[in-house]
N, C-alpha and C positions, 0 to 999 in steps of 0.2 A: 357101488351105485345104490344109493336110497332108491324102499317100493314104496310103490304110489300110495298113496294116504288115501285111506275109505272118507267117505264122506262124514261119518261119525268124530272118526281122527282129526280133519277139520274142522269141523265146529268147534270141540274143542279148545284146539291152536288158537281159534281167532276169538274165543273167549279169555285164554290168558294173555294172548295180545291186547285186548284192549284194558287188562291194568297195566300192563308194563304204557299204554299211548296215557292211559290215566295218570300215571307217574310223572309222565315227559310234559305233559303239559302243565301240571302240580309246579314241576322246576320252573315251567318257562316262565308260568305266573310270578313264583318268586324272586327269579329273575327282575321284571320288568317290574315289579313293585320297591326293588332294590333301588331303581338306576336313577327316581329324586335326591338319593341320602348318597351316592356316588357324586351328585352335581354339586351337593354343597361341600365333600369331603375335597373335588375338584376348584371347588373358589379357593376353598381354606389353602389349601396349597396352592395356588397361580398366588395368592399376597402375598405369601412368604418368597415365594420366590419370584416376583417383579421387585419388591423391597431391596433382595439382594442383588437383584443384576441392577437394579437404577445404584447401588451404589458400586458395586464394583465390577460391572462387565468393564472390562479390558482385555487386550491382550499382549501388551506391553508393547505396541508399536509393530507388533511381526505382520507381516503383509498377509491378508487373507488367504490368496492364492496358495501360498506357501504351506498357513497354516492348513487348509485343504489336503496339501498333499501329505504334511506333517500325518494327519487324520486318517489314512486312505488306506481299507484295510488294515484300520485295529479295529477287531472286533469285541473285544471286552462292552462288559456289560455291568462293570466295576468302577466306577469313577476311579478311583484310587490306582487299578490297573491301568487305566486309559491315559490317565495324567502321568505316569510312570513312563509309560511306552510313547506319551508324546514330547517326554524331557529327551528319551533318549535321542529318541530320532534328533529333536531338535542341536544333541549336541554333536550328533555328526552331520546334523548342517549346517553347523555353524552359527546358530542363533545364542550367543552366550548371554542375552537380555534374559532368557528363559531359563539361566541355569544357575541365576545369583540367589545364592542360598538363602537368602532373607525374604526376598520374591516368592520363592516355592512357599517356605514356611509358612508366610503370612495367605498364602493364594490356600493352601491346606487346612490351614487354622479357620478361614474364614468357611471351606468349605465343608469342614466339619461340625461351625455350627448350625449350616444351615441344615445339615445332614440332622443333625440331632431333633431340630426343629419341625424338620418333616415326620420326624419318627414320632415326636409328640402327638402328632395331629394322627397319623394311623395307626399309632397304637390306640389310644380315645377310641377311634373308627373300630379298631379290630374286634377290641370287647364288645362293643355293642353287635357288631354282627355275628361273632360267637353267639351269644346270647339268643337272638334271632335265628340263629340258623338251625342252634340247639332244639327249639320249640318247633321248627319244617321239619328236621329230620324225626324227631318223636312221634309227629304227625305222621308222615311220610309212613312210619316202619309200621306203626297200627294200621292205615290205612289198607297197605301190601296185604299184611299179615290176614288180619280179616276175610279181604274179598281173594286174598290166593286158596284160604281155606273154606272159603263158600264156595267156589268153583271145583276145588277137589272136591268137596264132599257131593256135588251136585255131579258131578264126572264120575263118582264110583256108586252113586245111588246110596249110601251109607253115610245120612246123616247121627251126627254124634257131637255134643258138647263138649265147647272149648273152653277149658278153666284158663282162659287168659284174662289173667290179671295184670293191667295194664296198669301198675304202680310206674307216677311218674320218676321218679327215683330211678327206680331199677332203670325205665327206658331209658333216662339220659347216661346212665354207666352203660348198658348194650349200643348205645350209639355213638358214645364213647372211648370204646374198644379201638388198642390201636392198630391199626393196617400200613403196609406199604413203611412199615418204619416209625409211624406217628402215626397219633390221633386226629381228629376234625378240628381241633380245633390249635393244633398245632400247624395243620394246612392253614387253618384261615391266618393266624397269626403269620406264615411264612410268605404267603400271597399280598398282606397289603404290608406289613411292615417289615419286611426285608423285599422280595422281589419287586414292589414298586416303587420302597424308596431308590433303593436301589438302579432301577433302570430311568426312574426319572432323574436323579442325581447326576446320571452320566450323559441326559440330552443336555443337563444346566452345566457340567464339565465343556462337553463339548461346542456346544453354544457361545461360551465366553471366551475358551481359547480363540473363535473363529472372527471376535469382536462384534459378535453381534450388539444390538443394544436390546431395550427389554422388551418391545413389541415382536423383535424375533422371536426370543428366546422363549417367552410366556408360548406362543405361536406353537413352538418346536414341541415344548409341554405337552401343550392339549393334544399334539396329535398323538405322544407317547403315552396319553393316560387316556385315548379311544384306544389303544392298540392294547394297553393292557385291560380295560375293561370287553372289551370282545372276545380276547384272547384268555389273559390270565383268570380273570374271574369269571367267564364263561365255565372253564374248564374247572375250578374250583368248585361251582354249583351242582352243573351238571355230574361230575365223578362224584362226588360225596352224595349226592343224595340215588344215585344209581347203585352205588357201592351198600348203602343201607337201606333199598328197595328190598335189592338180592339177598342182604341179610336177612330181612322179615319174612323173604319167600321161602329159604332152606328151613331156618326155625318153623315153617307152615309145612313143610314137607313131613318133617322131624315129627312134630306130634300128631298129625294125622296118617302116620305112618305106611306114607309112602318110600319105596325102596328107591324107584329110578328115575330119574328127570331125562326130558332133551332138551338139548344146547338149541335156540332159536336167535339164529342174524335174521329173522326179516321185516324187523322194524329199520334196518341199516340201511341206508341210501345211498353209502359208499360204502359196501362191506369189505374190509381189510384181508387178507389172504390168511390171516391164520382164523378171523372169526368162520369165513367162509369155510377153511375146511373142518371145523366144528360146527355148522351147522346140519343140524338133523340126526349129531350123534344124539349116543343114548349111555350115561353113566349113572353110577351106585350113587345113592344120595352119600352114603360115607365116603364114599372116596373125592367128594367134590374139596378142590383147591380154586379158588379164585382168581384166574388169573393164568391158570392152566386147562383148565377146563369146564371152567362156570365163571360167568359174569362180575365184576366189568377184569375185562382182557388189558383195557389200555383207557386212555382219557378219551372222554368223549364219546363211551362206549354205550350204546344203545341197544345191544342185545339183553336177553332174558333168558328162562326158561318156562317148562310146564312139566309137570308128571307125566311119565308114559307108563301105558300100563297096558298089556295084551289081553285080548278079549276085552275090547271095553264093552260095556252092555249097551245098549240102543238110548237115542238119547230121548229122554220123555219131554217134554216142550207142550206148556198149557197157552191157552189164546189170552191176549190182556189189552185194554185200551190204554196207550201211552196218554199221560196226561197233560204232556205238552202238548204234543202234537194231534192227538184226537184220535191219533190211527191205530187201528189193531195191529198190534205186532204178537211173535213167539217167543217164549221164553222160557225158563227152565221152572220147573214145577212148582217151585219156592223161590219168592221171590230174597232179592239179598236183605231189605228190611225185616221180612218175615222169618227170615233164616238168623239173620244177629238175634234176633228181638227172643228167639224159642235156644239156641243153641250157645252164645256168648253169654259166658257165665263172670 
């Protein structure tokens, strides 16, 4: 059972919370300034593929119903599998229209070039948002870095210059670095030009077997390329720039040499059973593993941390006029302009 957190210990908390909310909104922005260059990567693909189904949606006379059940429960997400598993079926139901070797071939051939076709269009796409995403996350990890280490130094009363030299170079090799198997931009390459050609291929598979015509099929598309834009490239955002949030924060740990961090889910609005029972530990900054016991746990992970440190001192807080808003508020002695501007070297 966690004790209760002094008031000090809170303030705090709810200071390195709001970079970690600073972070989540950074993404979302990025996000929604993404989703024009998604609508036209979504035209480019619907032509390609109304082109092909006006020319060859059929499904060689097999009754829909049929082909339905042909369908029904295969769950592949491989065109190539799906077509596989609905030959078979089809040859122990008896549909031998669907099993004449020259039919498959050419139904194959034609669907591999459209496969190829789509790949052209998201690879184009991929580079560019490599490129793009490179330049947030660089951003991203100065940002972190910075105000995690204006916050320590303002949390232990021990300000001290930070030779961070924020050579763009370097940053994009640190952002760079590969995690989980692969690098960022081997995610991004895998997210639109394998996993979405991929699962779009297989609604245009299965579409054709069922004879739709092209107004279905285009139809069937766009809802599979909402489901991966919600879904798959939500999750591609969000994790990689959460994943080089947490980077920038350890490296802030590291040279303002702090020992211990706490694990904090309470940005989490669905906290997961394992983030939850990590929340409000206290580990060795050396011994953090990501992913065992420091952020991100899983996709779509929205935990952090902060330093902990015993005996903190009293928090000093000078009065200031917001200059939005007019109003006096409290803050910590040095401001974070005032703090880069004397200590960022």
């Amino acid at each position: 059972m966690s004790r209760k957190k002094s008031n000090n210990q809170l303030y705090w908390e709810k200071r390195f919370l709001q970079i970690k909310a600073r972070e989540i909104r950074s993404t979302e922005e990025f996000e929604k300034a993404l989703q024009p260059q998604l609508g036209v990567l979504e035209k480019e693909l619907q032509s390609e593929i109304e082109k092909f189904t006006v020319r060859y949606a059929n499904n060689q006379g097999v009754d829909k119903d049929e082909a339905r059940k042909l369908l029904k429960d295969v769950k592949s997400k491989n065109w190539r599998m799906t077509l596989e598993q609905f030959a078979a079926r089809a040859k122990a139901g008896e549909f031998p229209e669907l099993l004449d070797a020259e039919y498959l071939r050419s139904r194959v051939a034609r669907l591999q070039e459209l496969e190829s076709q789509l790949k052209i269009l998201t690879a184009s796409f991929s580079d560019n948002q490599t490129d793009q995403m490179e330049q947030q996350l660089v951003h991203q990890y100065i940002d972190t870095y910075t105000r995690t280490s204006y916050a320590s130094q303002s949390m232990m009363q021990n300000f001290a210059v930070i030779y961070a030299v924020f050579d763009e170079q370097l940053l994009r090799a640190v952002v760079s670095r590969p995690w989980e198997g692969s690098n960022f931009s081997q995610h991004v390459w895998g997210t639109y030009r394998n996993t979405m050609v991929d699962e779009v291929m297989d609604v245009i598979v299965r579409g054709t077997l069922m004879g739709y015509g092209p107004a279905k099929v285009t139809s069937m598309f766009r809802a599979k390329f909402g489901d991966i834009k919600r879904y798959d490239v939500h999750r591609l955002i969000v994790t990689e720039m959460a994943h080089v949030a947490e980077e920038a924060t350890f490296k802030s740990y590291e040279d303002n040499e702090i020992d211990w961090y706490e694990y904090s889910a309470t940005l989490e609005s669905h906290t997961c059973d394992v983030c939850a029972a990590l929340d409000g530990q206290h580990f060795k900054v050396i011994d953090k593993v990501e992913g065992k016991n420091a952020p991100v746990m899983h996709p779509h992970c929205r935990c952090t941390t902060m330093p902990w440190l015993e005996g903190l001192p009293p928090v000093l807080l000078r009065g200031y006029r917001d200059p939005d808003s007019g109003r006096w508020k409290t803050g910590p002695n040095m401001s974070f302009k005032e703090w880069k501007k004397k200590y960022v070297v």
